[in-house]
VOGU-3710 file (C-alpha; in Angstrom, 3 decimals, decimal comma):
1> xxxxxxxxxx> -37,321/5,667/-11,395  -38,574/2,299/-11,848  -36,109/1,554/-14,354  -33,035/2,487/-12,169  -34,649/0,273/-9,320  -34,258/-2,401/-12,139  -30,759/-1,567/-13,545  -29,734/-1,112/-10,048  -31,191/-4,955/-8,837  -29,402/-6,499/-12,084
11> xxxxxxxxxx> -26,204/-5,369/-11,815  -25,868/-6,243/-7,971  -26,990/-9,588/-8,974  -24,670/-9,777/-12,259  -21,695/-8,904/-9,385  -22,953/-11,310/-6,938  -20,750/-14,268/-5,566  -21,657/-17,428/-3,703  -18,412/-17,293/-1,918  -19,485/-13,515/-0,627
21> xxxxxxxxxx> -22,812/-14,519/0,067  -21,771/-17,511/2,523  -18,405/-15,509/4,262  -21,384/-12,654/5,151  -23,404/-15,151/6,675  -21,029/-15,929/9,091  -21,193/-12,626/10,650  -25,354/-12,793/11,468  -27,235/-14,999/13,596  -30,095/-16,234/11,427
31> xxxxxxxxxx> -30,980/-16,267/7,545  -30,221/-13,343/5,857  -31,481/-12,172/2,180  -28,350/-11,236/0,377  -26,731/-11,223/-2,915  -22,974/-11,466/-1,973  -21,645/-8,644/-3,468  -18,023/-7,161/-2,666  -18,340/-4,160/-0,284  -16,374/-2,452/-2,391
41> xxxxxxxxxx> -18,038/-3,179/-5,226  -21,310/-2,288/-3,621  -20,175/1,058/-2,912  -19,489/1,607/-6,390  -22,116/0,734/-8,315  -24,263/2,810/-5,142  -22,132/5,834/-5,821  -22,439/5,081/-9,923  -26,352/5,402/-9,747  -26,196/8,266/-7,559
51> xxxxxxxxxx> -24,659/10,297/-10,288  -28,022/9,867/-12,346  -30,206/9,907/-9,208  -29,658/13,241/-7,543  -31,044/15,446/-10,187  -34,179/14,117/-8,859  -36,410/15,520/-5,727  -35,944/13,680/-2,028  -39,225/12,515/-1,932  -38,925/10,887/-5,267
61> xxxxxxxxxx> -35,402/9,587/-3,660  -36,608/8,829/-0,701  -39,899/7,100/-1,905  -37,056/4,441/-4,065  -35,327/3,903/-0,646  -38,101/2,855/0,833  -38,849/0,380/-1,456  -35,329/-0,943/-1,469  -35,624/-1,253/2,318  -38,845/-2,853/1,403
71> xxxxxxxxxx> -37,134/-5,870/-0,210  -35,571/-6,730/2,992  -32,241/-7,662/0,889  -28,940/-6,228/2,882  -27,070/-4,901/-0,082  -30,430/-2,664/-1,054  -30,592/-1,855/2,119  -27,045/-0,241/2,322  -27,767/1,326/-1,359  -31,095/3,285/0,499
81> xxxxxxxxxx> -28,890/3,858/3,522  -26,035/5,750/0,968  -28,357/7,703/-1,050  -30,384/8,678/2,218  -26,579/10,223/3,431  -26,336/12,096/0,248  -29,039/14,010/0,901  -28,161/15,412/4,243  -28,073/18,786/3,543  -31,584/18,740/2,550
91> xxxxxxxxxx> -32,697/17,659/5,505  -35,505/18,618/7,267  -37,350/18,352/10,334  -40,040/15,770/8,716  -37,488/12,937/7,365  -37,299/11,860/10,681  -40,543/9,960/10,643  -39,360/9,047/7,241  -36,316/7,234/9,075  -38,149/5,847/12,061
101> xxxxxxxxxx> -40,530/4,297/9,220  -37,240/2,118/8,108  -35,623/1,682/11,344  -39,253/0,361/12,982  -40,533/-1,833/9,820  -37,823/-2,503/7,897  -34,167/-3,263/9,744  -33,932/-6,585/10,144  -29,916/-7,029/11,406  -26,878/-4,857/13,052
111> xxxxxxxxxx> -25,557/-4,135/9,763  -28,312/-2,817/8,039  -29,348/-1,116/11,278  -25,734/0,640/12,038  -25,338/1,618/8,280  -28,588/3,585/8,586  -28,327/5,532/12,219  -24,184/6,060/12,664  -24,805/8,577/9,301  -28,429/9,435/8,296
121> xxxxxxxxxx> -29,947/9,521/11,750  -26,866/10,274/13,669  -26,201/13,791/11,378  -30,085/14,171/11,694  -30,020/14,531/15,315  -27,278/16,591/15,341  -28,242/19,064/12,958  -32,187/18,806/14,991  -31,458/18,057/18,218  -34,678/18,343/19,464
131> xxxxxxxxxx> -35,495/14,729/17,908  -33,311/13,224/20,414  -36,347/13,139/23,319  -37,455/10,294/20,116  -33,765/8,630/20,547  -35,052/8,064/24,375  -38,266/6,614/22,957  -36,729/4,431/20,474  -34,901/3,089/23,527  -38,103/1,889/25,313
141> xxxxxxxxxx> -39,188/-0,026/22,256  -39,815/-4,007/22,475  -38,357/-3,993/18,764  -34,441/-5,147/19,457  -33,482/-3,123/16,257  -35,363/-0,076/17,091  -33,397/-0,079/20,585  -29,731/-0,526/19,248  -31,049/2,065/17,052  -31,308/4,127/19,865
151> xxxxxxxxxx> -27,631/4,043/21,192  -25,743/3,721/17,923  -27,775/6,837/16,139  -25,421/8,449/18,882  -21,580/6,890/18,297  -20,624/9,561/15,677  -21,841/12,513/17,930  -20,850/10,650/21,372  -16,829/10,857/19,583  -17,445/14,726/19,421
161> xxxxxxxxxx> -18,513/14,954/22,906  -22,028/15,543/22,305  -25,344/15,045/23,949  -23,721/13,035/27,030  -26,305/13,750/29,373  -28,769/12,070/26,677  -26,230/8,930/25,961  -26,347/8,603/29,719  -29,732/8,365/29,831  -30,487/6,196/26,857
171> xxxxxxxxxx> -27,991/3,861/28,502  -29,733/3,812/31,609  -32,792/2,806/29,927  -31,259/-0,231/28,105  -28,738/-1,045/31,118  -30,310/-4,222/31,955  -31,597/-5,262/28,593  -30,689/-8,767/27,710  -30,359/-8,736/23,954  -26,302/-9,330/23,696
181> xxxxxxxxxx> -27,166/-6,717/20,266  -28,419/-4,041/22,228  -26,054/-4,351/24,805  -23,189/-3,765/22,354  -25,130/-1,095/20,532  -25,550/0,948/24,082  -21,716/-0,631/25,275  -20,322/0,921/21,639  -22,023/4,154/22,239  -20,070/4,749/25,693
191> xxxxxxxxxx> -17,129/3,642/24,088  -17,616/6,212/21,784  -19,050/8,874/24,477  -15,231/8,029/26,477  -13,345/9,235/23,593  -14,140/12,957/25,074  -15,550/12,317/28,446  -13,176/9,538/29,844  -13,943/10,159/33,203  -17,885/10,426/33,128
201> xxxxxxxxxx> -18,036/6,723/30,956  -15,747/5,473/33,964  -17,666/6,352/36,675  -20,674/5,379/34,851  -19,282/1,832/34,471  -18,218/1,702/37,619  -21,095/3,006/39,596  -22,822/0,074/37,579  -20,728/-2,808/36,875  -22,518/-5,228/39,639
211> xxxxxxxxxx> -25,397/-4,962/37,403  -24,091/-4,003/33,883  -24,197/-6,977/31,104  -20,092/-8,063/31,091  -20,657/-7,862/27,008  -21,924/-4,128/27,235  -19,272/-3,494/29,920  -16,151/-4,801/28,056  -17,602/-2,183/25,232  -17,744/0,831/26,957
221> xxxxxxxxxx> -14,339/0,595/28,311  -12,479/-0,562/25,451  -10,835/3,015/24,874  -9,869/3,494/28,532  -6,693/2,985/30,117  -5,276/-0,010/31,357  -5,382/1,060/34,941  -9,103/2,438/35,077  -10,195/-0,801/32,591  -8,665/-2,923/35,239
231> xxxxx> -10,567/-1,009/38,286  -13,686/-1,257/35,698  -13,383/-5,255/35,491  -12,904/-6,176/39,073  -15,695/-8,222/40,493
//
């Protein structure tokens, strides 16, 4: 195992590019470790070692996700975040503490943060939707990460009309948060959430646009229609 960690750290560096490293920085606020490889490229040499990796047990998997997360580097990140997917079917009740573990120590930007709850933790919740009384939690956190965690764990069930009652409330709870991150984390999730309950995100918006951050706002009703995004804007 420890020699794939070290294959797997070479050849992202061997594909590494200045250029790439500097165009991603443009998209975070503050330093971020990187190497500058090709999203493309990334995704194949993560898919590459996965063909040697999954003969192996998840905890063994698991346990070399954790220390890519551990490195704090974005492109290892994503790696732990893909291999983490691939085991979905083997899920099981106890890999959520696993996943809180990453989102609460280790996520340290949007990208790293969305890459590991839209998938892992969003197909978690849905196949153990008990867990998502911990979504609620997450959302009451001081960590920013750990509360857009909260809301975009939720996008790719929110687009199948799931759990509204619980996107409502998790929005609620981060309404008046002032984090412009969070507020398009929860803003994206009613976006999503509209795609099958139109009229519930519009009333929702509405009933609380006088107090609603304008960035979250212009989020949630980005998939409306022009008439109820123009009732949804007026001051």
């Amino acid at each position: 195992m420890n020699n794939i960690l070290t294959r797997l750290r070479g050849e992202l560096q061997s594909n590494a590019t200045e250029e790439t490293r500097i165009s991603g920085q443009r998209f975070f606020k503050g330093e971020l470790k990187s190497y500058g490889v090709k999203a493309a490229v990334l995704h194949k040499i993560s898919k590459e070692y996965w063909k040697e990796l999954k003969k192996e047990n998840k905890a063994d998997i698991f346990a070399l996700c954790d220390r890519l997360w551990q490195s704090g580097n974005l492109e290892e990140s994503f790696v732990a975040c893909n291999w983490a997917y691939s085991l979905r079917k083997q899920y099981v009740p106890e890999d959520f503490d696993v996943f809180a573990n990453w989102v609460t120590n280790y996520v340290n930007n949007w990208a790293s943060c969305d890459a590991l709850c839209n998938h892992t933790i969003g197909d978690f919740v849905m196949m153990y939707p008990e867990f998502l009384s911990q979504l609620k939690a997450f959302a009451r956190s001081e960590n920013r990460w750990v509360k857009r965690a909260a809301a975009v764990s939720l996008i790719v069930p929110a687009r199948r009309g799931l759990f509204w009652e619980e996107i409502f409330a998790i929005a609620d709870i981060l309404l008046l948060d002032t984090d412009d991150l969070v507020q398009k984390g929860y803003g994206w999730m009613l976006k999503a959430a509209s795609q099958a309950h139109q009229q519930e995100v519009f009333d929702y918006v509405v009933g609380n646009k006088a107090v609603m951050p304008r960035t979250a706002l212009r989020y949630a009703i980005e998939k409306l229609p022009k008439e109820m995004k123009a009732v949804a804007m007026e001051k």
